[in-house]
N, C-alpha and C positions, 0 to 999 in steps of 0.2 A: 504493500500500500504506500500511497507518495505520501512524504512526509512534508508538512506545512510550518513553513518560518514567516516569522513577521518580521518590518520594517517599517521604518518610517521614510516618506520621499516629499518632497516641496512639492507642490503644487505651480508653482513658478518657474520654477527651472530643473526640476527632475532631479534634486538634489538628494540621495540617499543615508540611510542614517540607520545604524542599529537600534538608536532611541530618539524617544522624543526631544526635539530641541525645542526652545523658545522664537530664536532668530536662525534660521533659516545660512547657514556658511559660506553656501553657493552664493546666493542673491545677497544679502542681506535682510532679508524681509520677515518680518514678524508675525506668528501665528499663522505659519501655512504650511508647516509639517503634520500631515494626513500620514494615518496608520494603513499601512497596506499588508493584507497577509495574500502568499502566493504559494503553488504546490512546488516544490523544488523535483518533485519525479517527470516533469516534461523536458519534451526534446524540443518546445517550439521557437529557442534560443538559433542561433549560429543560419538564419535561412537564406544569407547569401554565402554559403560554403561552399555554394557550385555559381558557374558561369548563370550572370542576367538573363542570358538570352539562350541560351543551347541546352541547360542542364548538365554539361559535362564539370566535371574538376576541372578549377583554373591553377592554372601557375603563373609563375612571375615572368616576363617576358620583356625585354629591351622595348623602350618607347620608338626607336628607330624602324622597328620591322612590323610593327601595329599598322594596321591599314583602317585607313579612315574612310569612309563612306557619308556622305550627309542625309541629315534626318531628312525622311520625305515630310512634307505636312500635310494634314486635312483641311481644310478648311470651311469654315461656318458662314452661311448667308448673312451674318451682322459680321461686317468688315471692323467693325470698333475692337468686337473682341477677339479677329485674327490680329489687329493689332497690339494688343496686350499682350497676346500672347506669343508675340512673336514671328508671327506668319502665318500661324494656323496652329494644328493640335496637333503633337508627336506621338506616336506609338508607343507603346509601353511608358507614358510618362504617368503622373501622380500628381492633379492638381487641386489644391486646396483652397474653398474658396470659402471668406468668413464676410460677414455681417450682420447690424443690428437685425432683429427679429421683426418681419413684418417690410423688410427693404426689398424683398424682392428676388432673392437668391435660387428659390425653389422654381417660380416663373422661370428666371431665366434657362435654368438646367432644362428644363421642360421644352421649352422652345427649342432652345441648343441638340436637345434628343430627337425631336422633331424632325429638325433642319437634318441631321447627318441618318435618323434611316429613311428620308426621301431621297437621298444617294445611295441610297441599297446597302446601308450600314447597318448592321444588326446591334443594337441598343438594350441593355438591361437595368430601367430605374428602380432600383432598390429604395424604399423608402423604409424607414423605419418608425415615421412621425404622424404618419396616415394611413389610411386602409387603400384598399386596390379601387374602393368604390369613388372616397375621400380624391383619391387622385386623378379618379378619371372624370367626377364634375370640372378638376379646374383644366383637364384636357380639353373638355367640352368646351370651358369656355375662352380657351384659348384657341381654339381651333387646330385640335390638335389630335392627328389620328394616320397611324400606317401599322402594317402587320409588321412591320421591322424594328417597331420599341413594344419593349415586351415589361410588364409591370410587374413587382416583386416585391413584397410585403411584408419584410423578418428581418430580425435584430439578432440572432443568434448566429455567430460569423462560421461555425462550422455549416449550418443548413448553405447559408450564403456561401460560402466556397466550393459547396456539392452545386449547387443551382450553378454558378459562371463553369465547373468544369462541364457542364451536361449541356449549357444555352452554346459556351466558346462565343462571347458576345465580343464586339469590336471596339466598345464604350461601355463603360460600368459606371453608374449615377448613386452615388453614397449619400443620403438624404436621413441625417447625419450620421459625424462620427461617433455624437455624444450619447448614440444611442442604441449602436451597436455595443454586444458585447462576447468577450471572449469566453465560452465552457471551462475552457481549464484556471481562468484566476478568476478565484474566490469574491474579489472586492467589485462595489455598485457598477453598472454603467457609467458612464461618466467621469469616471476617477481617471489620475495619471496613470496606474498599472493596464486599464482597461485600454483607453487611447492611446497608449504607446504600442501596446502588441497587437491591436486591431490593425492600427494601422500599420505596422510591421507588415503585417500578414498579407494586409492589401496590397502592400506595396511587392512583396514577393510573387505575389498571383500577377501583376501587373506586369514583374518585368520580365518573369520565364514563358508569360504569354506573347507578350506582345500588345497589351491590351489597355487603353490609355484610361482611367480611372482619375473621376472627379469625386474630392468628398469635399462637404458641407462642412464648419464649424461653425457651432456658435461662439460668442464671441461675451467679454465680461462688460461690468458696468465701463471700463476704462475705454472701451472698444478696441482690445486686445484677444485674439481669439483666446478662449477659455482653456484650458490644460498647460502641461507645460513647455516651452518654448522648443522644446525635442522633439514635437510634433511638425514643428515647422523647419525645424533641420530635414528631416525626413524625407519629404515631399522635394519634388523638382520644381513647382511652381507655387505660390503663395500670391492672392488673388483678394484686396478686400471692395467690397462692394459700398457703398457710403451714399450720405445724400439723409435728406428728410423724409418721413414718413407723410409728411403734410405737403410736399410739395412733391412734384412728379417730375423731376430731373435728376439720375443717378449716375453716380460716377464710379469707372471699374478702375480700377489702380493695383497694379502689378509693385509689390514690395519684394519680390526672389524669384527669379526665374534664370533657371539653368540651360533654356533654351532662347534668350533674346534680354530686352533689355527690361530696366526695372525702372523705368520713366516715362514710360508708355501711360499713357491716361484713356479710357472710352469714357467715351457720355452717350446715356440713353432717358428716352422720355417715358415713363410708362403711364400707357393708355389702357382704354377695359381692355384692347383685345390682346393682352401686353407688352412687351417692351419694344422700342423704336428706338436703332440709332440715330443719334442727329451728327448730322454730315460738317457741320458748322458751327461748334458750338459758340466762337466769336460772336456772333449773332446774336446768340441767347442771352450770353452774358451782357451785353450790351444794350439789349432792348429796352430794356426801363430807367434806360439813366436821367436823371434831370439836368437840365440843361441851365446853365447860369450857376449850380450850387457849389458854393465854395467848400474846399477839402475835400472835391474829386479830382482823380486822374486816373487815366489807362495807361495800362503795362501791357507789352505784348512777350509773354513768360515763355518760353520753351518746354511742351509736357512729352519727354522724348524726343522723337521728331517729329513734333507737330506742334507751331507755334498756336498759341492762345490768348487772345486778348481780354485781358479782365481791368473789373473798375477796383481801384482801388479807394474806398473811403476813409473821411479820418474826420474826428469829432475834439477839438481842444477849447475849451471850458477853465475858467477860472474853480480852482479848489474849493473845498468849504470844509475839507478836514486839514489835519496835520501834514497827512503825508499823501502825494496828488497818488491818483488811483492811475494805472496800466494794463488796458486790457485789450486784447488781440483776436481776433475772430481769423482763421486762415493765415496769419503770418505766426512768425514766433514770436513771445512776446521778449524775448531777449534782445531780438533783433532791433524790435521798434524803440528799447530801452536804450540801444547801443546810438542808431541815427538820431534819439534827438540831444544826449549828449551832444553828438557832433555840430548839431546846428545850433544848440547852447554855446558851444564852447569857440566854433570854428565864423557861424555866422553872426553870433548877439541876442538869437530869439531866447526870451526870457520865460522859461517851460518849465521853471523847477515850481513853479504854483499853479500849474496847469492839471486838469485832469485830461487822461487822451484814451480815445476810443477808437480802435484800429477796426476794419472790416474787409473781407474780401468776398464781393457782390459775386450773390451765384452758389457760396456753399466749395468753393474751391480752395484749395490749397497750396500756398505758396512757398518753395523752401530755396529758388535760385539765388545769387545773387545780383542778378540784371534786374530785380524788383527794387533796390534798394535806392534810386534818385526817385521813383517815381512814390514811394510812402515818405522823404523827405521832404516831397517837394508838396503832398496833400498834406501834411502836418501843418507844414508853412503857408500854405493856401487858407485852412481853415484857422487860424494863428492870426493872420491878417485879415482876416472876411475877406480875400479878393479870393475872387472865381479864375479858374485855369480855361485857357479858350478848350472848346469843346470838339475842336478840330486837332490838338494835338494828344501824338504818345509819346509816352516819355520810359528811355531806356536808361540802365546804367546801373554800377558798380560804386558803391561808396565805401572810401577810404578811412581811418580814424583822424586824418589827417585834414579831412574835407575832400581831397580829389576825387574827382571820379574818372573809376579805371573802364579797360575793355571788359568788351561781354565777346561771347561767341554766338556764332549762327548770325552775327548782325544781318546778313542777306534775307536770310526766309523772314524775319522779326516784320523787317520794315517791309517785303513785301505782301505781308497777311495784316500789315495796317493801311497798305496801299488799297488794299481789297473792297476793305470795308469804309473806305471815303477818309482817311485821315491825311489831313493837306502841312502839317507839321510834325518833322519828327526831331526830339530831342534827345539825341544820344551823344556816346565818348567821343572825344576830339579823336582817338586813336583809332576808331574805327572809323573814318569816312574816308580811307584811302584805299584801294586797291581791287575798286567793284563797282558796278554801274546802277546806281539807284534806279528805281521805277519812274518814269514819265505824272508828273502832276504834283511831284512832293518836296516839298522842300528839309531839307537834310539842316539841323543846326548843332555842332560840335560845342560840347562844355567841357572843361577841365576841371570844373571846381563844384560845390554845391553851391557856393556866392552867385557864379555865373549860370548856372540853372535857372536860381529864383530868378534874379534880374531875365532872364528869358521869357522865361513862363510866367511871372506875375508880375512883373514891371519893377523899377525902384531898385 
């Protein structure tokens, strides 16, 4: 008979532990050392012992005589999320996709299932959060139906690894992870011992198949998917889905992908009949701006390769406590804490009794630094009540120094603002050499944050 040991393991980081801690070794984090008991008599340890892809014994072999081959892709009728993804969906890969509850995650897979068995792909959505009937109303009302997605309704991962060897499906829909669980350990669904070997396991069926495997997680109050962070080692792709439940514009964002880039951004609108790429999300973001109001300006931000123009807002207020308040909606708020230093120290604006209120219109997220002239220069706009003409974008890199440096991509930036009717563009002096702007725009180089404002709000 297998004999059972206990442990304790983070919940955080997969930190292991004979006994109970308080704080956490690995992490530092307090009160997330969870008891876990497991059979120590299984084998279902060591499951890449043999080759990914052959099932033979591997051995060690010179990197020089390795032949390479490139991954074919599949590709999905929403071009948004072959770009996330990279070009499309690889074979035997494993991708993870989290967000809030109610965003939309399950829709999309549904559709996504849809889309590739109308290419004659044989499709098996495992759900384990709904019944087979559950799933097939919001088929119905998705408009969703071929003999090539086949629906599957169990949480027990041995039944499920009998069912994909029996179907030999071409895509596996993991709806979720949190709720599969393993026969052989002992502890809840949802725990780190449970989501670490499930997804083990998935991940083993997926690469000696060949068989590309999407799983669900949920995700915690922080909006960090829920388990611990070894989950998302695991996986080849990591996928969060984001946006408001109250508004109907979501955004897909690639944080780890072992097959493409991890700056890839989709936006999709979701309608009854569900979800719509939009082609142009510049557009969207732009459509409700007010015109005249002081402490806007547009960035045109780089989300991979695909520039994006957003509004940036900014709210500066005289204080009425001790200490002025800081707060950042889509930038960092370190960031914002850093440029008005600068324009404290470098241009005379007198901030340190101001309250400031950062925003970035849309629900988007900014982390380059070619944002950084265009949130000094709305600080200083709203700071003075002078409004920013509503014809220009404003690029650039800010120094501690006051200067502002080069950006890259300046080409595509200016001409996805040329697109959308912007008749001024303010960026790096160091960038307006070695390329031929678009027809209609006028190009203005600054070196400083001094020489910005005097650009864009006079004085």
């Amino acid at each position: 008979m297998a004999k059972r040991k206990t442990k304790f393991m983070c919940q955080e980081c997969g930190y292991e532990s004979p006994k109970w801690m308080g704080k956490c070794p690995g992490c530092g984090q307090w009160n997330k050392m969870v008891e876990e008991v497991e059979s120590t008599g299984s084998t279902r340890r060591g499951a890449f012992a043999h080759s990914a892809n052959t099932g033979v014994a591997a051995k060690a072999t010179p990197i020089t005589t390795i032949e390479t081959v490139s991954e074919p892709r599949i590709t999905t009728d929403l071009n948004e999320l072959n770009r996330v993804l990279g070009g499309g969906v690889v074979r035997g890969s494993l991708v993870l996709i989290g967000g809030d509850p109610g965003i939309g995650k399950s829709t999309l897979l549904l559709q996504v299932s849809y889309q590739l068995a109308k290419k004659a792909h044989s499709v098996l959505y495992i759900s384990g959060e709904e019944s087979m009937r559950q799933t097939k109303l919001r088929a119905d009302r998705l408009g969703v139906t071929s003999e090539n997605l086949l629906v599957y309704s169990e949480t027990n991962l041995h039944e499920i690894s009998l069912t994909i060897e029996n179907t030999n499906p071409d895509f596996v829909i993991v709806d979720s992870i949190q709720t599969i669980f393993h026969p052989e350990v002992t502890s809840a669904p949802g725990s780190v011992s449970q989501v670490r070997e499930c997804t083990a396991e998935l991940m083993r069926i997926g690469k000696t198949k060949g068989i590309a495997i999407f799983i669900v997680g949920h995700v915690t109050k922080e909006g960090s998917i829920a388990g611990p962070r070894l989950l998302e080692h695991m996986v080849d792709t990591v996928l969060y889905f984001e946006g408001e439940r109250h508004h109907t514009y979501r955004i897909l964002r690639a944080v780890k992908n072992r097959f493409g880039s991890t700056n890839e951004m989709g936006i999709f609108e979701m309608k009854e009949a569900g979800l719509e790429e939009v082609a142009n999300p510049s557009e969207i973001f732009l459509e409700e701006r007010s015109q005249g109001a002081s402490g806007s300006t547009v960035v045109a931000s780089m989300e991979g390769t695909r520039p994006v123009l957003v509004e940036i807002q900014a709210l500066i207020s005289p204080t009425s406590f001790g200490n002025p308040r800081r707060m950042a909606t889509g930038i960092d708020h370190n960031r914002v804490s850093l440029l008005m230093a600068v324009l404290e120290k470098r241009v005379g604006l007198l901030l340190a009794n101001q309250d400031a209120y950062l925003k970035v219109a849309g629900g988007v997220k900014l982390d380059e630094p070619a944002i950084d002239l265009a949130v000094a220069v709305s600080i200083a706009s709203s700071f003075r009540d002078k409004p920013t003409r509503a014809s220009d974008c404003i690029i650039g890199e800010v120094g501690l120094t006051g200067e502002v440096r080069r950006v890259s991509r300046i080409e595509q930036r200016v001409q996805e603002a040329a697109k959308l009717g912007f008749e001024r563009i303010i960026l790096p002096e160091n960038n307006l050499g070695g390329w031929t702007p678009p027809r209609g725009v006028e190009l203005i180089g600054v070196s400083s944050v001094s020489h910005a404002l005097k650009v864009t709000l006079g004085g």
